[in-house]
C-alpha positions in Angstrom: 29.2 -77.6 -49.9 31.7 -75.3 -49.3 33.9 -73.3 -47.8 36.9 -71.2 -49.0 39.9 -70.2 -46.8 39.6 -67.0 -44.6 43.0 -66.5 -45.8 42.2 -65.5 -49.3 43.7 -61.8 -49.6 41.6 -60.4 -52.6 39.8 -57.1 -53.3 35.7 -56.9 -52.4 33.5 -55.9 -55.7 31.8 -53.1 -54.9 29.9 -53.0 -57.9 27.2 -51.2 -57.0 23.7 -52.4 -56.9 21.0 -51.2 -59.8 18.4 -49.0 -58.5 15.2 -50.7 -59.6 12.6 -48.5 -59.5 8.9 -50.5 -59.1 6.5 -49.0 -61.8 3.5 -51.0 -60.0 1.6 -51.6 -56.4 2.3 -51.7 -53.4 0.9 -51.5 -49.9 2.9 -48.6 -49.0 3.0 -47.3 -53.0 3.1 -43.4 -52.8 1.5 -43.3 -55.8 4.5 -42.8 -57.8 5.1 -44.6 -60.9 2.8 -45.9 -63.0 0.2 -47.7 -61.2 -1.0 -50.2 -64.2 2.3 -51.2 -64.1 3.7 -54.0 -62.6 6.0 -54.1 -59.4 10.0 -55.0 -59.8 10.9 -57.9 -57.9 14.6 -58.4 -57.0 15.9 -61.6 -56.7 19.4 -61.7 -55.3 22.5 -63.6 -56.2 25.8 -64.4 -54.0 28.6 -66.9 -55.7 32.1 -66.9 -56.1 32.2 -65.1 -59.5 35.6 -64.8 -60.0 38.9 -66.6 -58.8 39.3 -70.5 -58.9 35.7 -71.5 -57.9 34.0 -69.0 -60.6 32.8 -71.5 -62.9 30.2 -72.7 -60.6 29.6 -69.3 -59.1 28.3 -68.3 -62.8 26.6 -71.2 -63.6 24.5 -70.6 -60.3 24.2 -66.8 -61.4 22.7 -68.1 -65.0 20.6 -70.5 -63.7 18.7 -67.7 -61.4 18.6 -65.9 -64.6 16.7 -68.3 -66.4 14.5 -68.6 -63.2 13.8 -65.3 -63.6 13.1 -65.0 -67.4 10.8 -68.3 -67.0 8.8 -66.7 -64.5 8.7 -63.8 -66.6 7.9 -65.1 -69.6 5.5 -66.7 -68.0 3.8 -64.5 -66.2 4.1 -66.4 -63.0 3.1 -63.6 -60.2 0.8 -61.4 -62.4 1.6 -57.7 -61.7 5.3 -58.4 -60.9 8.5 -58.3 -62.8 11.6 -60.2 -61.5 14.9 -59.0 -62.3 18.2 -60.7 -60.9 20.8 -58.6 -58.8 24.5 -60.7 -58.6 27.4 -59.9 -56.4 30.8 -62.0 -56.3 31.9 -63.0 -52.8 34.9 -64.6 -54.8 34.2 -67.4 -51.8 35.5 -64.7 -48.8 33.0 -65.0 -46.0 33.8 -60.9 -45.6 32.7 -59.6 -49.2 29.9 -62.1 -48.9 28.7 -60.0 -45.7 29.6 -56.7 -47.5 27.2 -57.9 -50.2 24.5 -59.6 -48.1 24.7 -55.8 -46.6 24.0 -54.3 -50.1 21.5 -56.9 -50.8 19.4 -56.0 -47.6 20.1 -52.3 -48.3 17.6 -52.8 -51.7 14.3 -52.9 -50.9 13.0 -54.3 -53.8 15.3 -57.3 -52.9 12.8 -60.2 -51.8 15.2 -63.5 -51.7 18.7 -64.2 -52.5 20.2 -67.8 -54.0 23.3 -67.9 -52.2 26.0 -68.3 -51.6 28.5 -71.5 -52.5 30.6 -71.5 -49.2 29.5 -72.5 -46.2 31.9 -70.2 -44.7 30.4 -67.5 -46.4 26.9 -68.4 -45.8 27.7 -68.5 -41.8 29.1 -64.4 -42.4 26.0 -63.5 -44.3 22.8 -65.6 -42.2 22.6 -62.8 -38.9 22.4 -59.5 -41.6 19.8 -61.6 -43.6 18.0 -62.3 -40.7 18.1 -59.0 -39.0 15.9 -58.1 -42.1 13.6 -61.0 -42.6 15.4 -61.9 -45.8 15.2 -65.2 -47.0 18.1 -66.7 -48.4 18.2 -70.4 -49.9 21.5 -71.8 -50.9 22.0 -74.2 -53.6 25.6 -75.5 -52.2 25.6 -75.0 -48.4 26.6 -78.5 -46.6 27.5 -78.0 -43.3 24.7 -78.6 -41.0 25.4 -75.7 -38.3 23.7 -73.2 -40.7 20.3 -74.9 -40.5 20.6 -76.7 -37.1 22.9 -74.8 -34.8 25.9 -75.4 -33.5 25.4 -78.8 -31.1 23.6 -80.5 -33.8 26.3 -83.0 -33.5 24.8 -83.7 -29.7 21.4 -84.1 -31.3 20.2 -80.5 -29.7 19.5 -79.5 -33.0 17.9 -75.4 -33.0 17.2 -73.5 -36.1 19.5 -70.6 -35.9 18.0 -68.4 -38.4 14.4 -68.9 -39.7 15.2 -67.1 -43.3 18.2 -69.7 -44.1 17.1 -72.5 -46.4 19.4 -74.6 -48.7 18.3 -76.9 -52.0 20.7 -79.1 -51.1 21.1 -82.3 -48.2 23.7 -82.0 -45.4 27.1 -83.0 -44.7 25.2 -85.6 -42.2 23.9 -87.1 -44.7 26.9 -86.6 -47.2 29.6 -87.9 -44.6 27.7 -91.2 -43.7 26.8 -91.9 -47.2 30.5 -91.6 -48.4 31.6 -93.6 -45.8 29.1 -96.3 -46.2 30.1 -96.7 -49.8 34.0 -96.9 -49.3 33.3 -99.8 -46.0 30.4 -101.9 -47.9 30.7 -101.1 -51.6 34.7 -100.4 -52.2 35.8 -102.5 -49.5 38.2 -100.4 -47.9 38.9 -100.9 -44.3 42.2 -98.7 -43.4 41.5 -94.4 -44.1 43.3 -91.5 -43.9 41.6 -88.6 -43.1 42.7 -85.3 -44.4 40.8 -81.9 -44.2 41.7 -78.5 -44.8 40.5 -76.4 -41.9 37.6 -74.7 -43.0 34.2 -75.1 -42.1 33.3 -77.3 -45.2 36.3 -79.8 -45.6 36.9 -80.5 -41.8 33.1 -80.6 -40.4 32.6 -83.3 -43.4 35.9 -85.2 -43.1 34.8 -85.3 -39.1 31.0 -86.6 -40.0 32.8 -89.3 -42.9 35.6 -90.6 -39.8 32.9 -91.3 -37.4 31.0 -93.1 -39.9 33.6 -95.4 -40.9 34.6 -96.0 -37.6 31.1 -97.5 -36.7 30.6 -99.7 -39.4 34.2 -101.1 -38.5 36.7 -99.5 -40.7 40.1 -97.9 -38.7 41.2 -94.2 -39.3 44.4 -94.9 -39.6 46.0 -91.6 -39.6 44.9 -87.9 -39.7 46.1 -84.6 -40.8 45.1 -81.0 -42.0 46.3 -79.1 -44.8 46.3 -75.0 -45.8 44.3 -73.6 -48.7 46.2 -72.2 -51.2 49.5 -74.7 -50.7 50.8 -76.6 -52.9 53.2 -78.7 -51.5 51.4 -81.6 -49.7 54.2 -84.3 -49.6 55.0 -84.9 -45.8 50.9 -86.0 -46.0 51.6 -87.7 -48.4 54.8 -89.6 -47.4 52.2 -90.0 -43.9 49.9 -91.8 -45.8 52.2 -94.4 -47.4 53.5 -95.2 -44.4 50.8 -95.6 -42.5 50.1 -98.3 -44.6 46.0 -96.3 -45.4 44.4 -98.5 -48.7 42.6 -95.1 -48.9 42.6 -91.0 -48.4 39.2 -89.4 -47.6 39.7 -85.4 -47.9 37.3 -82.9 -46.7 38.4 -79.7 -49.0 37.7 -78.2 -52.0 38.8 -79.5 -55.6 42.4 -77.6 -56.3 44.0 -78.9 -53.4 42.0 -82.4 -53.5 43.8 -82.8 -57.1 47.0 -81.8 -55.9 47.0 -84.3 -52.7 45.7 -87.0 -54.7 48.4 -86.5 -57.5 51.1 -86.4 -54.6 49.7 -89.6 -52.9 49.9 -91.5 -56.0 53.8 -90.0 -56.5 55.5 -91.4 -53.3 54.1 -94.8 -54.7 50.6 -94.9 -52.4 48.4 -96.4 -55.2 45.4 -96.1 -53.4 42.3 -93.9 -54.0 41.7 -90.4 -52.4 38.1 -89.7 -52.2 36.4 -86.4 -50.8 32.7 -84.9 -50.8 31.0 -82.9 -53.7 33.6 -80.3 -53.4 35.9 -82.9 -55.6 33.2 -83.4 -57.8 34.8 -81.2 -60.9 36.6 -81.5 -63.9 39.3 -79.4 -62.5 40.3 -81.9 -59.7 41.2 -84.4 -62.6 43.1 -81.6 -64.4 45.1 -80.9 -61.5 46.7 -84.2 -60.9 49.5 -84.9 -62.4 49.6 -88.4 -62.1 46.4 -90.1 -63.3 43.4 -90.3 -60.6 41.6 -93.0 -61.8 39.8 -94.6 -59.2 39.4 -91.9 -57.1 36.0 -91.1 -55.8 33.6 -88.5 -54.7 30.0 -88.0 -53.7 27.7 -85.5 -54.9 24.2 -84.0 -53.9 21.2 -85.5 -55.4 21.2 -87.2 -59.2 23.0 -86.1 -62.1 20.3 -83.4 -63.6 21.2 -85.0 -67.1 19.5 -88.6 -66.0 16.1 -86.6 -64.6 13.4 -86.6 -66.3 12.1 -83.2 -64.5 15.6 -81.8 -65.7 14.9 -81.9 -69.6 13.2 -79.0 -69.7 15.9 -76.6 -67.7 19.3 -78.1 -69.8 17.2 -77.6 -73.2 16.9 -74.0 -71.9 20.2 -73.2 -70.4 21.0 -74.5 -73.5 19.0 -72.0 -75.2 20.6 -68.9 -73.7 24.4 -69.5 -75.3 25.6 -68.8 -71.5 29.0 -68.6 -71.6 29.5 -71.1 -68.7 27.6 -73.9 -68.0 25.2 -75.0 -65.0 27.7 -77.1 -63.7 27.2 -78.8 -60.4 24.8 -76.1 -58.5 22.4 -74.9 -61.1 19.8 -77.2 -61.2 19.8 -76.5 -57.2 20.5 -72.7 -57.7 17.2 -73.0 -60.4 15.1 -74.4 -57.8 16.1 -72.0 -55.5 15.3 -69.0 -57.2 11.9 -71.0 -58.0 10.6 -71.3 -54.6 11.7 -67.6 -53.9 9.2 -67.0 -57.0 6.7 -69.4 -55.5 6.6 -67.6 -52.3 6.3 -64.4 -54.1 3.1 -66.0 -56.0 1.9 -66.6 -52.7 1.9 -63.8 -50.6 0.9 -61.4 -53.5 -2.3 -63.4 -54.3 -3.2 -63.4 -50.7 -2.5 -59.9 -50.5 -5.0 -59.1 -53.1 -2.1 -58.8 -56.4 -0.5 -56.6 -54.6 3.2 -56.7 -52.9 2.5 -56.1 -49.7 4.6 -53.2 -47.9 6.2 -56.3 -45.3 6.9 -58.4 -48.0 10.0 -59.9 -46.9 8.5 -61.7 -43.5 6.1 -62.6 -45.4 7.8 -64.3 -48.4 10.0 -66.1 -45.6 6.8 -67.3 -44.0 5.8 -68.6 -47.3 9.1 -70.2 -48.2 8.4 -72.7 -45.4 5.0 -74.0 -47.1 6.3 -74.2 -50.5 6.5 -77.5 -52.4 7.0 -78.3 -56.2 8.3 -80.7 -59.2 11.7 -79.0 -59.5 14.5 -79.2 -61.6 16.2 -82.1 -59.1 13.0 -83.5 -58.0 10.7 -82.4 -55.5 11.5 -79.4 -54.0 10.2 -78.7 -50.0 11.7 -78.4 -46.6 12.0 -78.9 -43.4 11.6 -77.6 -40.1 15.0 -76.4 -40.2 14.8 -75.0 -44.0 16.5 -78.0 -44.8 15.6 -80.0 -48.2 13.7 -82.9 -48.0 15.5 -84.4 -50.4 18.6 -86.8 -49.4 19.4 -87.7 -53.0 23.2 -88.5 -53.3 25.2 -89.8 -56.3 28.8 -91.6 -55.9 31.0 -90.4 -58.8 34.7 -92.3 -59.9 37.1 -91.0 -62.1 37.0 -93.3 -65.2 39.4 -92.7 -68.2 40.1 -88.9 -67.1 36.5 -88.0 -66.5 34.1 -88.5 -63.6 31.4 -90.8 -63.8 28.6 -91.5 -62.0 28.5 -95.2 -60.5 25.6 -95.4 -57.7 23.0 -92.9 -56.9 19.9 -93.5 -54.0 18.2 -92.2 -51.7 20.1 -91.9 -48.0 18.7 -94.3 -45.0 20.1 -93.5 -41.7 
């Protein structure tokens, strides 16, 4: 996933950034603080904190935390102490480069989990790499961040060798979504709607060619602003175009509202969209009922994995105010292999941070595999998961509900 509208006017948080002070060793240790101590470890965190996409900006937030407290508690990397460091981007691709500026500013800063938006990731990947900062995003879809920009003509580059993400592509989540709706849902006449922004239209793009090749007609197209409300001349384009379905690339508020309007001009067909769709709030926005309507979502519902038991009992365990929502077992993992590669490079380094930690921790990143929270957790040449793990979700009786999850085969 995601990406938020350039057009949002709202204030940057400039809340400043804890000074940490490391109490144990390092390469380049002065010899100031106590040296029997053990060295702070920052883990960074950028999400949408506040504003309409908060709740699973906070559950991404609180499931680094418990990253962090596990490894503590465990004493994962002996001799260091993670702490977590969150700034809200409220899903602008500028604060999300004011923050990945204060996040590179703090040395004791080794990785970041981050952020929701595609959007924002693409404003935050060139400062992060300037300063051989790994980053690993939970949400992140679109496939430009990991493979450049003519990945489409199969000249596929790695941009930006500290850019990872915990979750698949919009390659992989466009063709899937589009295979079910031809050869499971039936559905042979689509109209395509995105809203503009790197998320919503580079998925809605991936999804129409899909459909197209398996022999299903895009019957009509048409874009849509963030933050409108008023989506009724789509709507009135989709009855008449005679679509028996709507495939939006967008995020959840305006996905609720189109589908609600759809439905209200007497188009009884159902919209579906990626993972962006993929929250109680889409339902809540409608109106009219959505039953029916479908989305896709990265990887298996946590609640159904085995390897996930452990991480719900212990969200669980915190009282967080919000839960993990869709992102945190991703966001968990993500902090994890930032702690792996920590493990790593201080045990080859003798149990000591070494004093060009950061290169090396993104070095490390690269090799790191593990049981994770959703599965097993490695990647790829382009920092890419290996794991293509997607779930089809319907709305059923005003709730989502998961219907077919497998593994993606081109």
């Amino acid at each position: 996933m995601r990406n938020r509208s350039l057009l949002i006017l709202s204030a940057v948080v400039t809340t400043g950034a804890l000074t940490l002070t490391a109490c144990g060793s390092r390469d380049d240790d002065k010899g100031s603080g106590d040296s029997g101590g053990k060295t702070t470890v920052v883990i960074g965190v950028d999400a949408p904190l506040t504003g309409s996409l908060s709740p699973l900006g906070q559950g991404i937030k609180n499931s680094v935390d418990l990253a962090v407290k596990t490894a503590n508690k465990e004493n994962v990397v002996p001799g260091v102490e993670f702490k977590i460091e969150s700034y809200d981007d409220q899903a602008v691709p500028a604060s999300g480069q004011a923050n990945a500026q204060k996040l590179v500013g703090d040395k004791e800063v080794l990785g970041v989990v981050g952020p929701l938006n595609s959007g924002v990731a693409q404003s935050m990947q060139g400062d992060f790499a300037k300063a051989n900062l790994t980053q690993v995003s939970p949400a992140n879809t679109n496939p430009a961040l990991s493979q450049g920009d003519n990945w489409a003509k199969n000249e596929k580059k790695r941009p930006f060798p500290t850019y990872f993400r915990t979750t698949t592509t919009d390659v992989i989540q466009g063709k899937f979504a589009a295979q079910y709706l031809y050869n499971d849902a039936k559905k042979r006449k689509v109209f395509v709607v995105d809203d503009k922004q790197t998320y919503g239209a580079g998925l809605a793009a991936i999804f129409a060619e899909e459909f197209k090749r398996l022999g299903g007609t895009v019957v009509g197209t048409d874009h849509v602003t963030v933050k409108e409300t008023d989506f009724s001349s789509t709507a009135d384009k989709v009855k008449s175009k005679g679509a028996d379905s709507v495939y939006f690339g967008g995020q959840h508020p305006e996905g609720g509202l189109l589908s609600d309007q759809v439905k209200k001009v007497g188009a009884k067909v159902p919209t579906m969209g990626g993972d962006a769709l993929y929250d109680p709030a889409y339902i809540s926005a409608s109106g009219e009922s959505n039953d029916g309507d479908i989305s896709t979502s990265v990887g298996f519902p946590i609640e159904k994995l085995d390897t996930a038991k452990k991480f719900i009992a212990d969200y669980a365990a915190q009282n967080y105010k919000d839960p993990y929502g869709a992102y945190g077992g991703y966001a968990y993992d993500g902090a994890w292999a930032i702690v792996q590669a920590v493990k790593n490079v201080v045990t080859e380094n003798g149990g000591k941070v070494p004093s060009d930690a950061r290169a090396k921790v993104t070095e490390a990143m690269g090799k790191v595999t593990f049981s994770g929270v959703t599965g097993q957790v490695g990647f790829d040449e382009f920092g890419d998961t290996t794991n293509k793990q997607l779930t089809v979700n319907t709305v059923t009786a005003g709730k989502w509900k998961d219907v077919k999850s497998s593994t993606f085969e081109d």
